[in-house]
KEKE-3310 file (N, C-alpha, C; in steps of 0.2 Angstrom, whole numbers, plus 5000, padded with zeros to 4 digits):
npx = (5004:5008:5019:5011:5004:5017:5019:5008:5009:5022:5018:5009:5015:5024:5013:5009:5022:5026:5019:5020:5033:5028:5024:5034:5041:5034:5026:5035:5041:5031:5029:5041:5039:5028:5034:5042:5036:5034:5048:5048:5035:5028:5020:5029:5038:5031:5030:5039:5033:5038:5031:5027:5020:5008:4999:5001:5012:5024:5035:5029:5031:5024:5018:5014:5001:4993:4996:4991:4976:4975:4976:4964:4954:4954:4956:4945:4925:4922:4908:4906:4904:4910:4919:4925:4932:4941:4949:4952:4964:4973:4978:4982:4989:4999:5006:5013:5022:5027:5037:5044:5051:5059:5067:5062:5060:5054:5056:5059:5058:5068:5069:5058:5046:5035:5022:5007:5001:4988:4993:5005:5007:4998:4983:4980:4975:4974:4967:4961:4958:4949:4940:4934:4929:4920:4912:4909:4903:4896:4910:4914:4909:4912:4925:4927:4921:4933:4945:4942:4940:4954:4962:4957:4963:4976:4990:4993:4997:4998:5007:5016:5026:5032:5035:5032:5019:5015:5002:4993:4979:4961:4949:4936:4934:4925:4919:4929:4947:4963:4980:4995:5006:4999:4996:5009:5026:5029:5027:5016:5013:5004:4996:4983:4973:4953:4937:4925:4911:4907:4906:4899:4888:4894:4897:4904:4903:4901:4904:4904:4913:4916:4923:4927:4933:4944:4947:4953:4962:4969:4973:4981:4989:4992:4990:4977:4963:4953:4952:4952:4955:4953:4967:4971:4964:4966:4965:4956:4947:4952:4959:4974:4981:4980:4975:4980:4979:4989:4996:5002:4997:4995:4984:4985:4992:4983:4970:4978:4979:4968:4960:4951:4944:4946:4955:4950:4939:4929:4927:4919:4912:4902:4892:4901:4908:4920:4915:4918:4914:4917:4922:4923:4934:4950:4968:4965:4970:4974:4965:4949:4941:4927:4923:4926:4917:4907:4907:4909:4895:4888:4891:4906:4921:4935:4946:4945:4937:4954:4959:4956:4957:4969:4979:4984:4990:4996:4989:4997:5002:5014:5018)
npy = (4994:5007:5007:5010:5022:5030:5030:5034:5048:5050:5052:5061:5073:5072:5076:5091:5096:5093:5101:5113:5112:5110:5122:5131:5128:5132:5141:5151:5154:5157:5170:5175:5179:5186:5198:5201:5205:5218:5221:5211:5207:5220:5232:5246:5260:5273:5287:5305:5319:5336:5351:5368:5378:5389:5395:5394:5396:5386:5374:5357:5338:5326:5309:5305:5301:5307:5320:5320:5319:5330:5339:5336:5341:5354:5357:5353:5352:5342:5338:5335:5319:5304:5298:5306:5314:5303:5305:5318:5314:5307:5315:5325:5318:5313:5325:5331:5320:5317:5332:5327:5315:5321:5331:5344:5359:5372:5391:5398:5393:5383:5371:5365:5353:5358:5369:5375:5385:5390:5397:5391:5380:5368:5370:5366:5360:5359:5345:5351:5364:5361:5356:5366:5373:5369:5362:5352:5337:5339:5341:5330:5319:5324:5323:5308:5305:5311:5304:5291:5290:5294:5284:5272:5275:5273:5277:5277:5285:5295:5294:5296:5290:5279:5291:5302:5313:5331:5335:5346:5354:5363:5373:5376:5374:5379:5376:5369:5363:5368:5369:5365:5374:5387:5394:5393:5390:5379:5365:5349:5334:5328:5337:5342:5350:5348:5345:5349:5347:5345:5352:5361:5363:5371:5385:5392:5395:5403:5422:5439:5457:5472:5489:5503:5518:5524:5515:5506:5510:5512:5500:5493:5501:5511:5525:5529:5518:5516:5513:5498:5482:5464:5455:5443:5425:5410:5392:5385:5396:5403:5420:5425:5440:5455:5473:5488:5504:5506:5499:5480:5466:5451:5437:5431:5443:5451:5446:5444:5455:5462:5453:5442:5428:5417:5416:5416:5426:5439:5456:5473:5488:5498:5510:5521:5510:5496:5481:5465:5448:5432:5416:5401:5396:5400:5390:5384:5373:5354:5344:5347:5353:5353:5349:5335:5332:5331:5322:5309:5311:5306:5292:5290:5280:5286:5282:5284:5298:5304:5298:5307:5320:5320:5314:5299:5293:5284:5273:5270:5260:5265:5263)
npz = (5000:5006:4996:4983:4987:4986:4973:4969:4972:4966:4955:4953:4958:4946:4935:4938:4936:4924:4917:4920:4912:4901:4899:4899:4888:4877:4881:4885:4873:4864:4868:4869:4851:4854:4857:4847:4838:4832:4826:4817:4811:4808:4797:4787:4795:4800:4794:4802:4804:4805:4810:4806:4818:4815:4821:4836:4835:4837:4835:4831:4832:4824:4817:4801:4797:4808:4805:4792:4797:4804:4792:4786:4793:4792:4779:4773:4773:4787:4783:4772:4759:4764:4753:4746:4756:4762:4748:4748:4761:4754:4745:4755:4762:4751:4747:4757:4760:4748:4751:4763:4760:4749:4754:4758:4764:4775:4770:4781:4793:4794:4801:4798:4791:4784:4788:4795:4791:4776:4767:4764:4759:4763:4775:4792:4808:4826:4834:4846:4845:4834:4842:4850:4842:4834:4846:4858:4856:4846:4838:4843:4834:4820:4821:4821:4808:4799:4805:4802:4789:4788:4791:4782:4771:4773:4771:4759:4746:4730:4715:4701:4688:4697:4706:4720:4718:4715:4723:4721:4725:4727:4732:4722:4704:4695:4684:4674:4677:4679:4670:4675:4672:4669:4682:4688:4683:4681:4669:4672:4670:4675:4681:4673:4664:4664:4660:4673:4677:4691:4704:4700:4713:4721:4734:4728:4716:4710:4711:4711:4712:4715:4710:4712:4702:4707:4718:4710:4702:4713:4717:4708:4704:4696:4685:4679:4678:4670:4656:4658:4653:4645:4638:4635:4635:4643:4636:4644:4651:4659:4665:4654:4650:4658:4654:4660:4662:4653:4657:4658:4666:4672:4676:4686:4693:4694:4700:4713:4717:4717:4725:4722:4721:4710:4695:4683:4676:4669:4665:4669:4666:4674:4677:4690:4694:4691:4687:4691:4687:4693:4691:4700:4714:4721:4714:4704:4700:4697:4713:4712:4726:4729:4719:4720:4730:4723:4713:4723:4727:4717:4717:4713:4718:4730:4723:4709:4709:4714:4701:4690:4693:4696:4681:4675:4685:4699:4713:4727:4739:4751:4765)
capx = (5000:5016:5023:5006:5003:5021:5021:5002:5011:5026:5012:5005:5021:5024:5009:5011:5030:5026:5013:5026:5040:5027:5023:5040:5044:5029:5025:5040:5043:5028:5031:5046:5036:5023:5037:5047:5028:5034:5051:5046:5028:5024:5023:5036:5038:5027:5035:5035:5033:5038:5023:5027:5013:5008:4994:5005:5021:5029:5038:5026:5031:5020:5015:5010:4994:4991:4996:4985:4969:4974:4974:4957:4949:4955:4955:4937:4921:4922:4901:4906:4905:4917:4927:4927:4936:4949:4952:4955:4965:4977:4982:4985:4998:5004:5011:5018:5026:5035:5040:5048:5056:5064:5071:5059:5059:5051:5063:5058:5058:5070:5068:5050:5045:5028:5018:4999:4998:4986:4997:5012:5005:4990:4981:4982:4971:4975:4959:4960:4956:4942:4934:4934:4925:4912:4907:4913:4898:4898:4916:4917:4906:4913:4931:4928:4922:4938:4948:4938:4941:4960:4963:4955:4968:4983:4999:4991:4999:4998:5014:5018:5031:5037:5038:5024:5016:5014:4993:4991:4971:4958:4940:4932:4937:4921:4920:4937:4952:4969:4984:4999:5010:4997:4996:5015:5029:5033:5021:5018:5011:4998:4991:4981:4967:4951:4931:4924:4904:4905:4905:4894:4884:4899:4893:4910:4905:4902:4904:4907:4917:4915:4926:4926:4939:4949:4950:4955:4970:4976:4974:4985:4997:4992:4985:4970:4960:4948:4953:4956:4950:4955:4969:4970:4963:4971:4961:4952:4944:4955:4964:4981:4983:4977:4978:4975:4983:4994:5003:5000:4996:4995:4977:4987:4990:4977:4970:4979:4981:4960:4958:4946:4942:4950:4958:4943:4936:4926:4929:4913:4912:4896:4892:4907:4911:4921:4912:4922:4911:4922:4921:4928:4939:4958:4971:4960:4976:4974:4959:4944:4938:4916:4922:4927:4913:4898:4907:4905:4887:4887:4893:4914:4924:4940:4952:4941:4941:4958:4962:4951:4959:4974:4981:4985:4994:4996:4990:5001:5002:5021:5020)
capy = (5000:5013:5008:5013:5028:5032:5027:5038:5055:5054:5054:5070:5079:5072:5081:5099:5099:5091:5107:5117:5113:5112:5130:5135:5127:5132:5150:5156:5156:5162:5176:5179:5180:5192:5202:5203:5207:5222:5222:5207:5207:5227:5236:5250:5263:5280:5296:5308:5326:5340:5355:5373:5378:5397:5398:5395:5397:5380:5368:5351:5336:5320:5306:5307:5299:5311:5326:5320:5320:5338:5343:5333:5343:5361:5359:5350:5350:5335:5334:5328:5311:5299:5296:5315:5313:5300:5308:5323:5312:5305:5320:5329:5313:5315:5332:5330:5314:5320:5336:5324:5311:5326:5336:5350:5363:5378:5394:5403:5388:5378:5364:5360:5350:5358:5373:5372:5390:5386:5401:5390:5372:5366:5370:5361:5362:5351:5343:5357:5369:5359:5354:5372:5376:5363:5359:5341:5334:5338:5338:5322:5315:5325:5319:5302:5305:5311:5299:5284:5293:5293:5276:5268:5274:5274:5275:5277:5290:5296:5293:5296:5287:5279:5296:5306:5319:5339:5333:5353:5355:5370:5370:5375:5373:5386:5370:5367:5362:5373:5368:5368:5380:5392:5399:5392:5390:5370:5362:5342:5328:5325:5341:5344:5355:5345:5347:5347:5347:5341:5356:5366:5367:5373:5389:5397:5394:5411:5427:5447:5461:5477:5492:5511:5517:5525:5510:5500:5514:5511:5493:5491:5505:5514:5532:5526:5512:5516:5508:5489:5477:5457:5454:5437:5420:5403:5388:5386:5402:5408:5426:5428:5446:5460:5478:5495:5511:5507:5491:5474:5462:5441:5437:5429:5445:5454:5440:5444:5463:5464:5449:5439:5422:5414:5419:5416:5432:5445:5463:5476:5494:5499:5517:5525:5503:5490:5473:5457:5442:5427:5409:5397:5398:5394:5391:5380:5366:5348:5342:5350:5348:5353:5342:5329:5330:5330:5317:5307:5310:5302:5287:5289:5280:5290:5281:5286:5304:5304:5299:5311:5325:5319:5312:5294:5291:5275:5276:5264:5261:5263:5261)
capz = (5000:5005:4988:4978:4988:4985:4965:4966:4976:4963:4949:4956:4956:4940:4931:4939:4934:4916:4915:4919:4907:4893:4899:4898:4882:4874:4881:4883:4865:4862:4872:4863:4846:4852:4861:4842:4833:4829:4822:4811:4806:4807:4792:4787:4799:4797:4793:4804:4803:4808:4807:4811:4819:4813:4825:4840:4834:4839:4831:4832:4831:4824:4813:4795:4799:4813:4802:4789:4800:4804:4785:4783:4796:4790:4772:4767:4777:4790:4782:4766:4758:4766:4749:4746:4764:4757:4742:4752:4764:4749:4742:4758:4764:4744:4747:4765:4760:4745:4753:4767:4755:4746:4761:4757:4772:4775:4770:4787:4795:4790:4803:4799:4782:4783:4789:4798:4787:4772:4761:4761:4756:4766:4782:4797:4814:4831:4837:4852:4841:4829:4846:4853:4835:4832:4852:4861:4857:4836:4837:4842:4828:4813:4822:4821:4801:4798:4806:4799:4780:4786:4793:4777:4766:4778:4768:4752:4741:4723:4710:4693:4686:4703:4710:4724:4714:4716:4724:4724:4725:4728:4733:4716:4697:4691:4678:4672:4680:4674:4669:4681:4667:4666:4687:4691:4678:4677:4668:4675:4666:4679:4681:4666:4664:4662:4663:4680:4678:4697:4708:4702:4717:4728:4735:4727:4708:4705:4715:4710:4717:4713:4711:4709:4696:4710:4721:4705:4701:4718:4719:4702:4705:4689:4686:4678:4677:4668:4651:4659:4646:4647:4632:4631:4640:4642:4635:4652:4651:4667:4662:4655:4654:4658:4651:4662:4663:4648:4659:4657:4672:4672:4678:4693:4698:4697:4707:4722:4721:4719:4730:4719:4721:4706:4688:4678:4677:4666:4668:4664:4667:4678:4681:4690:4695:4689:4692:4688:4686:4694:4690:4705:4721:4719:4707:4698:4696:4702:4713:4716:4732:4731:4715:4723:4733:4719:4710:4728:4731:4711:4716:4713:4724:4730:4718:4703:4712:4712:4695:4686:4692:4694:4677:4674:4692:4702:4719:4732:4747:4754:4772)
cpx = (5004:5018:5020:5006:5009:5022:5014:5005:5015:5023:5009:5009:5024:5018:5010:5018:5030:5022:5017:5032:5035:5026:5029:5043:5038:5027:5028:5042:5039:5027:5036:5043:5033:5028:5041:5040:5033:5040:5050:5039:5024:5025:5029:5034:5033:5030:5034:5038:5034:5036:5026:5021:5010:5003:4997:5012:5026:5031:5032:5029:5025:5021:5014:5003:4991:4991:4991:4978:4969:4969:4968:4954:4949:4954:4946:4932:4918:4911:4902:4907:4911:4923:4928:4932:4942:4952:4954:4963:4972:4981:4987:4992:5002:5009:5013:5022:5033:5039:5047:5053:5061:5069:5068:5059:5055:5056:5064:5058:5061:5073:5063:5047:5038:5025:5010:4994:4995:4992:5002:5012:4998:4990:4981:4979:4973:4966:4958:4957:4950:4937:4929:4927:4918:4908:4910:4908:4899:4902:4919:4916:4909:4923:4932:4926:4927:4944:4948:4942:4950:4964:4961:4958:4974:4988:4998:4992:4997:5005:5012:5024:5035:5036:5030:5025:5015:5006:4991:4981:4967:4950:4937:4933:4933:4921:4924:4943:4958:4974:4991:5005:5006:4995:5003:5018:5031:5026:5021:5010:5004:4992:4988:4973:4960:4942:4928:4915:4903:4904:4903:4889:4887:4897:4898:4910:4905:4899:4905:4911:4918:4920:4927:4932:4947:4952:4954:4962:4974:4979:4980:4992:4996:4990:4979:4966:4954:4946:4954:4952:4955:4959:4969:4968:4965:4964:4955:4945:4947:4960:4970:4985:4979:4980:4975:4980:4989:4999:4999:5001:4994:4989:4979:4987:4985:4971:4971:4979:4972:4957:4954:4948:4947:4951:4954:4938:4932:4925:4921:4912:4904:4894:4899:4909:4915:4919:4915:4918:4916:4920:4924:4931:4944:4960:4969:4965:4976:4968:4954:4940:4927:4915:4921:4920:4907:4902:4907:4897:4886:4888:4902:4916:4931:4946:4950:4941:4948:4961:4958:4956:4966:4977:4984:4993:4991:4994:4992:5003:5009:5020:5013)
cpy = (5006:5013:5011:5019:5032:5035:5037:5046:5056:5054:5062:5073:5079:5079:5089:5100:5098:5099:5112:5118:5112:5119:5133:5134:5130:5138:5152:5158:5160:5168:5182:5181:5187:5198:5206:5204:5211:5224:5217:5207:5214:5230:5243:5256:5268:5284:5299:5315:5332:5350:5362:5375:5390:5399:5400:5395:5392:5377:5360:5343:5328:5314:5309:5307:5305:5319:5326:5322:5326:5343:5342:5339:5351:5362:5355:5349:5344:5332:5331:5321:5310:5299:5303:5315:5309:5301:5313:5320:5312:5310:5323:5323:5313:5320:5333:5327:5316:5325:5334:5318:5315:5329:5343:5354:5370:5384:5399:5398:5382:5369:5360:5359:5356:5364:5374:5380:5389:5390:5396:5384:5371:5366:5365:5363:5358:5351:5346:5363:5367:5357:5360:5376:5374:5362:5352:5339:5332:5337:5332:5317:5316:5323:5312:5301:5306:5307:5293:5284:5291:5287:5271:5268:5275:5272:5274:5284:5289:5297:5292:5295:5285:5286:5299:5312:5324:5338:5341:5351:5363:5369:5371:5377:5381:5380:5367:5369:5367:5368:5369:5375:5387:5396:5397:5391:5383:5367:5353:5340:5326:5328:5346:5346:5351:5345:5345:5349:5346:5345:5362:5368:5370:5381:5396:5398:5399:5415:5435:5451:5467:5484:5500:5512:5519:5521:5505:5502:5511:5504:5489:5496:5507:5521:5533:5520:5509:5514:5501:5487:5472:5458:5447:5431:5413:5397:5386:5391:5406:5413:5426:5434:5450:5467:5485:5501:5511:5501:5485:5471:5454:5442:5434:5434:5450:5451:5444:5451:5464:5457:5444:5432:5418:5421:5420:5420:5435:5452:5468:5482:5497:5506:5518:5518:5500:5485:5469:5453:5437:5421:5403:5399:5394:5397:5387:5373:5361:5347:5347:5348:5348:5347:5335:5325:5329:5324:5309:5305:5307:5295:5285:5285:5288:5290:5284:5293:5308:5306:5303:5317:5326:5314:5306:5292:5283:5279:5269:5266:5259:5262:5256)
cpz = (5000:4999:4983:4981:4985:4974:4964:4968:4969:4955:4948:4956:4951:4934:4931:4935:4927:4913:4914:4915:4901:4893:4899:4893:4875:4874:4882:4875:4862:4863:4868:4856:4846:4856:4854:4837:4829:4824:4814:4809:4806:4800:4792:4794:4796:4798:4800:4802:4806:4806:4813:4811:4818:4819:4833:4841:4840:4834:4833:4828:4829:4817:4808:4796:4804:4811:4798:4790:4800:4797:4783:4785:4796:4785:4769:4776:4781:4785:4776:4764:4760:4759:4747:4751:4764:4752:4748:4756:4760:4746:4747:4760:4759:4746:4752:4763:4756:4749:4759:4763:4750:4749:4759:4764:4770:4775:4779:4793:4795:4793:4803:4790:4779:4788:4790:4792:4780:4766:4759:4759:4757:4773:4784:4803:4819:4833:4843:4848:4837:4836:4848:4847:4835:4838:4852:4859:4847:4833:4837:4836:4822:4816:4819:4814:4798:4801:4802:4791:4781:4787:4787:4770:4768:4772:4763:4747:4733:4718:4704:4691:4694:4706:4714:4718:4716:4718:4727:4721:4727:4729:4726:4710:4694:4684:4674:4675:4675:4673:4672:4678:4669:4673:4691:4685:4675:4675:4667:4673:4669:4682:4676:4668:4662:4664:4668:4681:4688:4704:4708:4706:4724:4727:4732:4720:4705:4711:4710:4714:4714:4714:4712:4705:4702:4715:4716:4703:4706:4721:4712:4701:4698:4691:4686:4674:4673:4659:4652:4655:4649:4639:4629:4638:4640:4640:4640:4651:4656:4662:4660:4656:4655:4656:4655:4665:4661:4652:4658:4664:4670:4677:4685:4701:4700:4702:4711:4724:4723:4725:4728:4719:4716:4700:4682:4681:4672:4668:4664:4668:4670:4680:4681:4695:4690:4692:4688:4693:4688:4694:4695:4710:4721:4715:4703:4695:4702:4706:4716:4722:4735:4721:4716:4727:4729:4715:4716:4728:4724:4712:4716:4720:4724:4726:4711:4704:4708:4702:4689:4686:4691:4688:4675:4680:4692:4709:4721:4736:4750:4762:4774)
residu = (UNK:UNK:UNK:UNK:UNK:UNK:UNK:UNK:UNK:UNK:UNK:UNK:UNK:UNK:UNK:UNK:UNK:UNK:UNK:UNK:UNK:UNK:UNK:UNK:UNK:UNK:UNK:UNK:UNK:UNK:UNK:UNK:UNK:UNK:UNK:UNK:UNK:UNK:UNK:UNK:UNK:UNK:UNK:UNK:UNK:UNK:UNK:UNK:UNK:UNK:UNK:UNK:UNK:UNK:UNK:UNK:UNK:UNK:UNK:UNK:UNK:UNK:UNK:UNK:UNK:UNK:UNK:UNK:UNK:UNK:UNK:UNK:UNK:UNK:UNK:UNK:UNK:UNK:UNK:UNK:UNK:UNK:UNK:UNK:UNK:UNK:UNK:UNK:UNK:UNK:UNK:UNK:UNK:UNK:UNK:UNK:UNK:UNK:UNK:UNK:UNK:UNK:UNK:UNK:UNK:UNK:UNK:UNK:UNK:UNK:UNK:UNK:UNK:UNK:UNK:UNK:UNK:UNK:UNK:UNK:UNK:UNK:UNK:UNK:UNK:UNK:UNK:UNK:UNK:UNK:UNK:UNK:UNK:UNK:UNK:UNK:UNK:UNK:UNK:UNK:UNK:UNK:UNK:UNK:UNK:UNK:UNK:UNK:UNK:UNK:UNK:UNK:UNK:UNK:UNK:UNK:UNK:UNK:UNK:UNK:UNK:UNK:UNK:UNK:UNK:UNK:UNK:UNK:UNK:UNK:UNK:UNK:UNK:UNK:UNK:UNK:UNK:UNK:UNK:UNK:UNK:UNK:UNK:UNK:UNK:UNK:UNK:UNK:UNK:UNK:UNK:UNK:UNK:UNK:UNK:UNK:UNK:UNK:UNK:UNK:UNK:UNK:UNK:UNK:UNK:UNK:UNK:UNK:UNK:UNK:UNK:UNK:UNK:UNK:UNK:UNK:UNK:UNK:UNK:UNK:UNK:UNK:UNK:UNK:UNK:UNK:UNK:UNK:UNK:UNK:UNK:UNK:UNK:UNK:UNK:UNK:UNK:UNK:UNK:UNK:UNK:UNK:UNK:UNK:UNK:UNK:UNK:UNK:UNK:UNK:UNK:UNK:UNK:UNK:UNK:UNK:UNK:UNK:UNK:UNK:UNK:UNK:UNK:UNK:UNK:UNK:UNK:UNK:UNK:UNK:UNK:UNK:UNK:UNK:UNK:UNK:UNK:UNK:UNK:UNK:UNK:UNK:UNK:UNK:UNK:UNK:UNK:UNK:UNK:UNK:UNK:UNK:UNK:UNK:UNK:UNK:UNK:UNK:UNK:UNK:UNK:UNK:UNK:UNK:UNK:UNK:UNK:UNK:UNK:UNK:UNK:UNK:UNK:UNK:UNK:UNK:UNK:UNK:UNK)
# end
C-alpha cells in the first residue's frame, strides 16, 4: 500500500511539473514572438513630421497619419462624403510625403517639412482647436468622420512614374480644372486642365466684386483704370493678361492685388464701377475639392476621384 501511495504521490508531482515545462517550452517562446511582433511582422515605419505651427508658433512634432487627420479637418468640410474625405486624405499625405522624402523645408523655417499656414502648402488644425470650433459633442462626431476617411487609406499615396506627385488642390474649378503651366511655371504631366461638371453646386461657383475706378487705380498701382479690358485668356477660360493704365498684368496677379476668388474672370464697366464676374475659388490646378465632393454624392469612389483629376497616376500604398 506505502509503495502505491508512493508510486500515486510521485504521479501527482509528476503532472504539475510536466505542466510546467510544457509551459515554459511552449509559452516562453511564444512570448518571445509576440514580444518581436513588431520588428518582424509590422509594416514600414510612418514618417514623421515636423509641422510649424503658425497659430502658436511651435515647432510640432508628429506622425503622418496624425498630420494627415489635421489637414482633413482644416482643408474639406468633415460633412462631406466619406470618399470625398479620402480623396482629400490622399492628396494631403501625397504632398507631405513628398516634401519629406525630398528634404523639402520651409525657408523661414527651416527645421519643419511643413507649415499648419494654408498660404504656404496646406492648412492644418490640432483637434483642440476643431473641438473648441464645432462643440465636444459635434466635434466628436465630425472627428471620428475624419479619422475613419484617414485610417482607410493609411499610407496610400499618389505617383507618377514611381515618384509622389505635386497633389496641389483648391476648393472649386468654376467648371474646368487649369493647367499647372498656366498659374505656376513648370508644367507636370499630371496636372492637366480637364472638365469638372462636378462642383457646380459649391457655393463658390460664381461670385462678383465690385470696384470704383479709384480704388481699381490704387489697387494696380496705375494712374487710371479706367481703360482695363482682358487681352488674352488661356484655353480654360482663366485670364492671361490683363491691360490697364497702359501696363500689362498676368490674371494671377490681378488675382491677388483685387483679392478675387479665382483667375477666371470677366471685367465690365458699371456706372462709375468696375464689376468682375468670377468663375471658381483657387488656382484652379489639380483636385477640386466641392468636385470631389459632387462626384462622391454620384457614386465615385476616391480612387476614381483621384484619377480624374489627377492624370493617369498609380496610387500605392508605401507604408
Amino acid at each position: 500500500m506505502r509503495r502505491k501511495r508512493r508510486r500515486e504521490s510521485r504521479r501527482g508531482c509528476f503532472i504539475p511539473m510536466a505542466l510546467i515545462l510544457i509551459g515554459l517550452c511552449i509559452g516562453v517562446p511564444i512570448l518571445l514572438v509576440r514580444s518581436c511582433t513588431i520588428s518582424f511582422f509590422s509594416p514600414r515605419k510612418v514618417p514623421l513630421v515636423s509641422l510649424w505651427d503658425e497659430q502658436s508658433q511651435i515647432l510640432r512634432s508628429m506622425t503622418l497619419e496624425e498630420y494627415v487627420e489635421g489637414v482633413v479637418a482644416a482643408e474639406m468640410p468633415a460633412s462631406f462624403q466619406v470618399e470625398a474625405l479620402k480623396a482629400q486624405a490622399v492628396a494631403a499625405r501625397t504632398y507631405a510625403y513628398r516634401r519629406i522624402t525630398r528634404g523639402d523645408t520651409l525657408p523661414n523655417h527651416p527645421e519643419a517639412h511643413l507649415s499648419s499656414d494654408y498660404a504656404s502648402g496646406q492648412a492644418w488644425i490640432s483637434w483642440n482647436d476643431f473641438l473648441s470650433r464645432f462643440g465636444l459633442v459635434e466635434g466628436r462626431r465630425l472627428q471620428r468622420r475624419i479619422q475613419n476617411a484617414v485610417r482607410q487609406t493609411a499610407g496610400v499615396i499618389a505617383t507618377y512614374q514611381s515618384e509622389p506627385i505635386l497633389a496641389v488642390y483648391h476648393s472649386t474649378s468654376g467648371g474646368r480644372t487649369e493647367n499647372s503651366e498656366h498659374y505656376w511655371s513648370e508644367a507636370l504631366p499630371y496636372l492637366r486642365s480637364v472638365a469638372d461638371p462636378f462642383s457646380s453646386d459649391s457655393p463658390h461657383h460664381y461670385s462678383t466684386a465690385a470696384f470704383t475706378l479709384p480704388e481699381l487705380a490704387a489697387k494696380l498701382e496705375v494712374a487710371d483704370a479706367s481703360d482695363i479690358r482682358l487681352v488674352e485668356r488661356y484655353p480654360s477660360g482663366r485670364v492671361k493678361t490683363v491691360e490697364a493704365g497702359g501696363q500689362w498684368f498676368s490674371g494671377r496677379t490681378v488675382r491677388q492685388r483685387l483679392g478675387l476668388k479665382s483667375t477666371w474672370f470677366s471685367v465690365e464697366p458699371i456706372g462709375d464701377e468696375v464689376v468682375f464676374s468670377v468663375w471658381g475659388y483657387g488656382h484652379g490646378v489639380g483636385m477640386s475639392q466641392y468636385g470631389a465632393q459632387g462626384m462622391a454624392e454620384q457614386g465615385y469612389g476616391y480612387k476614381e476621384i483621384l484619377k480624374y483629376y489627377y492624370r493617369d497616376i498609380d496610387l500605392v500604398t508605401v507604408y
